[in-house]
TORMAR-26691 format. One line per field, with one value per residue (C-alpha): chain; y, x, z; residue number from 1. Coordinates in pm, whole numbers, plus 32768, in hexadecimal, padded with zeros to 4 digits. Example, Ala and Ser with C-alpha at 12.3 -4.5 7.8 and 13.67 -1.06 7.14 Angstrom:
BEGIN
kolba <- [A;A]
north <- [7E3E;7F96]
east <- [84CE;8557]
up <- [830C;82CA]
minu <- [1;2]
//
This chain:
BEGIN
kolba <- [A;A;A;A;A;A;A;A;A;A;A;A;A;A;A;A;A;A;A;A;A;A;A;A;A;A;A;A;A;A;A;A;A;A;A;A;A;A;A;A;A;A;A;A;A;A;A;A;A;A;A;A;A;A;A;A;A;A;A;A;A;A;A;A;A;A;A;A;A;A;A;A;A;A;A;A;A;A;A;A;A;A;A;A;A;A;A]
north <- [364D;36C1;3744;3843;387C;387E;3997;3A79;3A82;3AAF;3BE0;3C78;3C83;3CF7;3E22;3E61;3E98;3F68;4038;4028;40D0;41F2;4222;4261;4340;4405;457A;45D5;4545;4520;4435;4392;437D;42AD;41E5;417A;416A;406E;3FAD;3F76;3F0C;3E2D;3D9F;3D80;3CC7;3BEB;3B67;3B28;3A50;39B2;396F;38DC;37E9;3764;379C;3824;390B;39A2;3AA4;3B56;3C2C;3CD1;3D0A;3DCB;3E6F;3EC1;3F6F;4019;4097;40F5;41C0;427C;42C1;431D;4420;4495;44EE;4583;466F;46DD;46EA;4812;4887;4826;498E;4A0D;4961]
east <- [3F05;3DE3;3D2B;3E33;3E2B;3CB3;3CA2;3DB0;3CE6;3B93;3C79;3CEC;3B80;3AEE;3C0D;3BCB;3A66;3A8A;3BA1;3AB7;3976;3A98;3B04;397E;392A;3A83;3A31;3B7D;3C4C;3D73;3C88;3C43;3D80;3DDD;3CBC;3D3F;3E7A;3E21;3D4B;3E69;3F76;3E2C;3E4E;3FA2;3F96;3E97;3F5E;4085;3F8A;3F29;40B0;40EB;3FE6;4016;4183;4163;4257;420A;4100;4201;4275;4123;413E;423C;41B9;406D;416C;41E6;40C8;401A;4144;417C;401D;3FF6;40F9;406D;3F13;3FAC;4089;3F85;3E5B;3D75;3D0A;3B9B;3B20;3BAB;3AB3]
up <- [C570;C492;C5A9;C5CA;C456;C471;C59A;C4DC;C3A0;C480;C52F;C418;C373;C492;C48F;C33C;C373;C47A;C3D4;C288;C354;C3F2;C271;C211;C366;C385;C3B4;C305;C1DE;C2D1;C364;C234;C1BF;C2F3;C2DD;C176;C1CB;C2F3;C203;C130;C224;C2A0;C13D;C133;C2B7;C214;C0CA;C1F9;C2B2;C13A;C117;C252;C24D;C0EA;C0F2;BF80;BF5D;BDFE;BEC7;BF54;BE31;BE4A;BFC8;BF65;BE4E;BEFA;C022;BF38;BE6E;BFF5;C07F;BF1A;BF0F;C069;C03C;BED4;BF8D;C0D6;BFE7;BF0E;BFFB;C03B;C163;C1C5;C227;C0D9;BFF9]
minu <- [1;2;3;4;5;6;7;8;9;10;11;12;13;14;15;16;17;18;19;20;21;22;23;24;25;26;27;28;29;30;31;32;33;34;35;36;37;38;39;40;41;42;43;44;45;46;47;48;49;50;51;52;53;54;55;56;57;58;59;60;61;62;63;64;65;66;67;68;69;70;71;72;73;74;75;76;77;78;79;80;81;82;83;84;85;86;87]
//
């Protein structure tokens, strides 16, 4: 069983990564934004995988929190954004 926990942590690093390189190359905020917003669902995917395998369950009050904080922010920035040919 820690092979599995072993290639889910190796997967979710190597999606974070990738999503991390999109964040820093995106041509647009909007692409940004997603990238950031993928990296923290990534994070929040990875504290699950954390949970499961130690079966400590004081983590996942901070899952939720870091949700929380992701979507609220997510909407802050998509509300308030300006348009990239208007700089």
């Amino acid at each position: 069983m820690t092979i599995v926990w072993a290639i889910s942590a190796c997967m979710i690093l190597t999606a974070v990564l990738l999503t991390g390189y999109r964040t820093l190359r995106g041509p647009s905020t909007l692409d940004r934004l997603v990238g950031v917003d993928a990296i923290i669902a990534l994070a929040t995917c990875g504290l699950a995988v954390w949970v499961a395998y130690t079966l400590d369950t004081t983590v996942v009050p901070a899952i939720v929190a870091l949700s929380l904080v992701g979507f609220l922010g997510s909407i802050a920035v998509a509300r308030f954004r300006v348009r990239d040919d208007q700089q």
